[in-house]
C-alpha positions as CSV (number, residue, x, y, z in Angstrom):
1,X,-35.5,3.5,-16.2
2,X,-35.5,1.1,-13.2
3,X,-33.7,1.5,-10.4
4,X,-31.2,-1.2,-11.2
5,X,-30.6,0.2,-14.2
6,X,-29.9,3.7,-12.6
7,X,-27.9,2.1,-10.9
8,X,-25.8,0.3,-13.3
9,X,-25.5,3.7,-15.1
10,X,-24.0,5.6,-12.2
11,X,-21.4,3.0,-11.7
12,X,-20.4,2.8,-15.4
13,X,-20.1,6.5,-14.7
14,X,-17.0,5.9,-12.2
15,X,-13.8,5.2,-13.7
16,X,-13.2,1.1,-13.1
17,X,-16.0,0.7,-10.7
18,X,-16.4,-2.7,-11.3
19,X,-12.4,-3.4,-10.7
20,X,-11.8,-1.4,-7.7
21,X,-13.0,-3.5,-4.9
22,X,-11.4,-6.5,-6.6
23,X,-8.6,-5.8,-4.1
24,X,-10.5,-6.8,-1.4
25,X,-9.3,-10.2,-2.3
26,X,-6.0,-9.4,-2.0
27,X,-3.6,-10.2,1.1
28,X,-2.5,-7.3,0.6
29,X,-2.2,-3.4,2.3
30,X,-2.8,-0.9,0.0
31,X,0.1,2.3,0.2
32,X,-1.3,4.7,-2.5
33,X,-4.1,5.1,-5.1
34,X,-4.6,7.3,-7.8
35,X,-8.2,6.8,-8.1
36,X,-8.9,10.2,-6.3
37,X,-6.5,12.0,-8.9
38,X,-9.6,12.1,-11.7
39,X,-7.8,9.7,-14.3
40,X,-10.4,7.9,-16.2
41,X,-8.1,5.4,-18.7
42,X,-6.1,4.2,-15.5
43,X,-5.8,3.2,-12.6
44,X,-2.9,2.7,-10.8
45,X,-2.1,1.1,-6.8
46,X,0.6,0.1,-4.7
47,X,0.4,-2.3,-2.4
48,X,2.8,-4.5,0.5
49,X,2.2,-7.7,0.6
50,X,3.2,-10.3,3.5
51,X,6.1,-12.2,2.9
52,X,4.4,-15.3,2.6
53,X,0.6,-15.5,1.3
54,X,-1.2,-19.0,1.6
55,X,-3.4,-20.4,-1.6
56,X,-6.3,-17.5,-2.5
57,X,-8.3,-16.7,-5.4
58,X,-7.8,-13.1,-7.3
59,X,-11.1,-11.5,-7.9
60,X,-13.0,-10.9,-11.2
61,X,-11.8,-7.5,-13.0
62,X,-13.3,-6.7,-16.3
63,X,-10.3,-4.4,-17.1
64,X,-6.8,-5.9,-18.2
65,X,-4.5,-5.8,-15.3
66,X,-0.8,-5.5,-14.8
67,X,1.5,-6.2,-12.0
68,X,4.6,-4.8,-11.6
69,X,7.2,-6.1,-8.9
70,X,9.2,-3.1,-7.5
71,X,11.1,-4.6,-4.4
72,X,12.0,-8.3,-3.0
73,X,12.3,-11.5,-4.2
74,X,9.7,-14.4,-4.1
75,X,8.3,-17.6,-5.2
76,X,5.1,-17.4,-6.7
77,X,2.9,-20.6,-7.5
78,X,0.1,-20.3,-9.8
79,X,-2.5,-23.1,-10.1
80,X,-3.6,-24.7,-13.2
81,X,-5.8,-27.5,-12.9
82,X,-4.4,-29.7,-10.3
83,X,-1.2,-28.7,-11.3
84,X,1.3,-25.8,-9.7
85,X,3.2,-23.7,-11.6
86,X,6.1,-21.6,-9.7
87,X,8.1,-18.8,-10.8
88,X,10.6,-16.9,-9.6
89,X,9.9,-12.6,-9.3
90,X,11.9,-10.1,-8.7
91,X,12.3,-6.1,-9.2
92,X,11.1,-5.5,-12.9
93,X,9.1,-8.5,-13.1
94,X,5.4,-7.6,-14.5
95,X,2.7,-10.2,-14.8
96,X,-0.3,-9.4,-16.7
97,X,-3.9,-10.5,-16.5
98,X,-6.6,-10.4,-19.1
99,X,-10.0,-9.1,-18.7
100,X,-12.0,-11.5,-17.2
101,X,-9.4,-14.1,-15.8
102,X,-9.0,-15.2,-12.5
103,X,-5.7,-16.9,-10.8
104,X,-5.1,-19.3,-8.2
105,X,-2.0,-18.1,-6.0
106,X,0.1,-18.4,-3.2
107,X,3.5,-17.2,-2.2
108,X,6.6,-17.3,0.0
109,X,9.4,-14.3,-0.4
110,X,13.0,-15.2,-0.6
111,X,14.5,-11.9,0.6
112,X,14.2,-9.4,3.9
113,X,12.9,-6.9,1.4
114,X,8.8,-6.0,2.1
115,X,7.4,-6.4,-1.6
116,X,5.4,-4.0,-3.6
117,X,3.5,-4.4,-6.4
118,X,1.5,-1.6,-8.9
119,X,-2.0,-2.8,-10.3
120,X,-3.4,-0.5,-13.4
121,X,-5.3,-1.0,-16.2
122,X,-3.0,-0.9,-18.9
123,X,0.3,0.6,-18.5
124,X,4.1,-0.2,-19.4
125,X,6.4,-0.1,-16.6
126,X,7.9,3.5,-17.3
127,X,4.4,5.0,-17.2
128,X,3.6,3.0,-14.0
129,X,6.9,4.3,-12.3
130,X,6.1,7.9,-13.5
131,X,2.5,7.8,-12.4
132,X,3.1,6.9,-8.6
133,X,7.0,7.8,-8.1
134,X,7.5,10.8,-10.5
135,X,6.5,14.7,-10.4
136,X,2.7,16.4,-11.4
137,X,2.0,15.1,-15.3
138,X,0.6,18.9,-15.9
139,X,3.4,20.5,-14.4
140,X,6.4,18.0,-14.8
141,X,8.1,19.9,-17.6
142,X,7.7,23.3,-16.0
143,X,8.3,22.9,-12.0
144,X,11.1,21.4,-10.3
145,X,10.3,19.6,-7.7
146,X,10.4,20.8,-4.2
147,X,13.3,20.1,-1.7
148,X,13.2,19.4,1.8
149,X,14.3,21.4,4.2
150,X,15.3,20.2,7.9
151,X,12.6,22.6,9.3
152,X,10.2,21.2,7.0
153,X,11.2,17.6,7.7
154,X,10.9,18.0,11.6
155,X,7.5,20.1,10.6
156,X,6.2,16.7,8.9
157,X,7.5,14.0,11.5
158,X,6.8,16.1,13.8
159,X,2.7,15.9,12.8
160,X,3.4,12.6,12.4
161,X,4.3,11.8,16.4
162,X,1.6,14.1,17.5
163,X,-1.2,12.2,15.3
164,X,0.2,8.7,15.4
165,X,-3.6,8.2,16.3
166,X,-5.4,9.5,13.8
167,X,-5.7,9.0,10.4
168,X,-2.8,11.0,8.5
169,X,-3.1,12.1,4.9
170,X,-0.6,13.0,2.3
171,X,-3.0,16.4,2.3
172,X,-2.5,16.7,5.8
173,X,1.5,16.9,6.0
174,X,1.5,19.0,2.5
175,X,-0.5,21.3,4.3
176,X,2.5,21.5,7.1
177,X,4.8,22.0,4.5
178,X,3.2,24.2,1.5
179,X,4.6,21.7,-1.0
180,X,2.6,19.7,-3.1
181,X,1.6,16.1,-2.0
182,X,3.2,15.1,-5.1
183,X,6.7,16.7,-4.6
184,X,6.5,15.9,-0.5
185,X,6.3,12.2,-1.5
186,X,9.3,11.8,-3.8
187,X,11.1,14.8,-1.4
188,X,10.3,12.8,1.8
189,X,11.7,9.5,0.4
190,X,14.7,11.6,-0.8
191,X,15.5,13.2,2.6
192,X,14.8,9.9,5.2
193,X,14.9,6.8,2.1
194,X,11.0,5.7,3.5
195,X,7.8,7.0,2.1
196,X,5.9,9.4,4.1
197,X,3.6,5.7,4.2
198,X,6.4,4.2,5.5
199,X,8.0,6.6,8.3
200,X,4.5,6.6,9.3
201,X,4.2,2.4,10.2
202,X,7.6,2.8,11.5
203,X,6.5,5.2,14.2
204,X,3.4,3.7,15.1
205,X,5.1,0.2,15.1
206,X,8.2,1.5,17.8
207,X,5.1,3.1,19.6
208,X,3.4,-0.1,19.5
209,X,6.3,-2.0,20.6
210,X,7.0,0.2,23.5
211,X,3.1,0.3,24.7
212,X,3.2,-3.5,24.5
213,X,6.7,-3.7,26.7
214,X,6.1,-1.0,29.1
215,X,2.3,-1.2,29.8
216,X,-0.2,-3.6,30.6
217,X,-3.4,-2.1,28.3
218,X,-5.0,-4.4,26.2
219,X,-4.4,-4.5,22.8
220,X,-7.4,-2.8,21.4
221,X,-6.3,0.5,23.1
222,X,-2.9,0.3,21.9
223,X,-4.2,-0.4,18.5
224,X,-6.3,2.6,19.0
225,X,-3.2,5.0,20.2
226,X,-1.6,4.1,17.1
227,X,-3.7,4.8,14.5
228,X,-5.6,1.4,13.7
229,X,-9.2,0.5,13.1
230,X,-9.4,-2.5,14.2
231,X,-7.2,-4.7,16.6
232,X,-6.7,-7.0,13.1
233,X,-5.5,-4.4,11.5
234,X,-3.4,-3.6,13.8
235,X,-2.0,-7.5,14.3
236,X,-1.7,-8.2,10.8
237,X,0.6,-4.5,10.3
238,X,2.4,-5.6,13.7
239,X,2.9,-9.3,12.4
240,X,4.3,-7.9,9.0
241,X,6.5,-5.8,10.8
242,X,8.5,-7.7,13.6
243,X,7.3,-11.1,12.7
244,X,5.2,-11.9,15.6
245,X,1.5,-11.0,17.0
246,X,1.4,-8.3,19.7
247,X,0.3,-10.8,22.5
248,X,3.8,-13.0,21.6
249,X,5.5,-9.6,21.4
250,X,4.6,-8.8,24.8
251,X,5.7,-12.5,26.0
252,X,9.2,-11.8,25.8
253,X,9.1,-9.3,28.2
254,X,6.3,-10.7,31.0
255,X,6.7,-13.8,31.7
């Protein structure tokens, strides 16, 4: 056997191989994944998008995809030919793609609301709800999940302020707690109305905010203290956030 072929084998081997890094195409940030969960007949993501995407092309996926709209409102164009075609999503609203297909697409959202959309293989809605909102499949008849308790709250936001630069895991504050990632995620949401996801951008965004008002350090290092990669990481999660880059951000307070 060649090597490419050995190749070829090991990535039929992984569950949607070939469709995973068709998200790099998207304008998208990704919020959770259950590709590290060992499903092998779907895969399931949520991502938020920007409130207003310019034209771009969707990448090839050999696996039929759906799209499920679970917050905001937009306009979406889709281009046939020389032609647009726009339609009006909301909550609820699923598109599908076949295997194969690629689309043209651009965007502009009509509410305040940051959107969300799920991508899997081939799921109705309910399933796609359960799979990233709802409790363990194994144990879902059998445990109730977990509540959160104000000591266990502070425990997690806690970890959150003291690691705003580093990279924070769902393992990480289940760990503080002794609940299940699973349970922490719909009990967090429960107990503050935000994702653990969520609570997380919002702190490093206020400390971004009060780094880029009070100090004078550049903007890689306060991209660093709060948790980013990359200054474009950080400017594009800043952008989505209050609407305007760091350096026009700063503006309004040095003049």
């Amino acid at each position: 056997m060649s090597e490419h072929d050995s190749e070829g084998r090991r990535r039929a081997e992984v569950p949607f191989a070939r469709s995973m890094p068709a998200e790099l195409s998207l304008p998208a940030e990704r919020l959770l994944c259950s590709g590290g969960l060992g499903w092998r007949t779907m895969l399931a993501r949520a991502y938020a998008d920007p409130p207003r995407a310019e034209q771009f092309t969707t990448a090839h996926s050999c696996d039929l995809l759906v799209v499920l709209v679970t917050s905001g409102t937009y306009d979406v164009e889709s281009r046939k030919g020389r032609r647009w075609d726009r339609a009006h999503y909301h909550p609820g609203c699923v598109g599908v793609t076949a295997p194969g297909n690629v689309s043209v697409l651009r965007w502009q959202a009509t509410s305040a609301q940051r959107l969300e959309s799920l991508h899997a293989d081939s799921i109705a809605r309910m399933i796609a709800t359960h799979l990233l909102c709802g409790p363990e499949p194994e144990v879902a008849a059998e445990v109730r999940p977990a509540v959160l308790g104000e000591s266990a709250l502070r425990r997690v936001t806690a970890y959150m302020h003291e690691h705003l630069h580093e990279d924070v895991s769902l393992d990480d504050l289940s760990a503080e707690t002794n609940i299940s990632k699973y349970h922490l995620l719909r009990a967090f949401a429960k107990a503050t109305g935000f994702t653990p996801y969520r609570y997380l951008v919002r702190l490093r965004m206020s400390r971004a905010a009060d780094l880029l008002r009070d100090t004078a350090q550049p903007v890689l290092h306060i991209s660093t203290a709060c948790g980013y990669r990359s200054p474009g990481q950080f400017t594009a999660a800043f952008r989505r956030h209050f609407g305007v880059s760091p350096t026009a951000f700063r503006r309004r307070f040095h003049h």
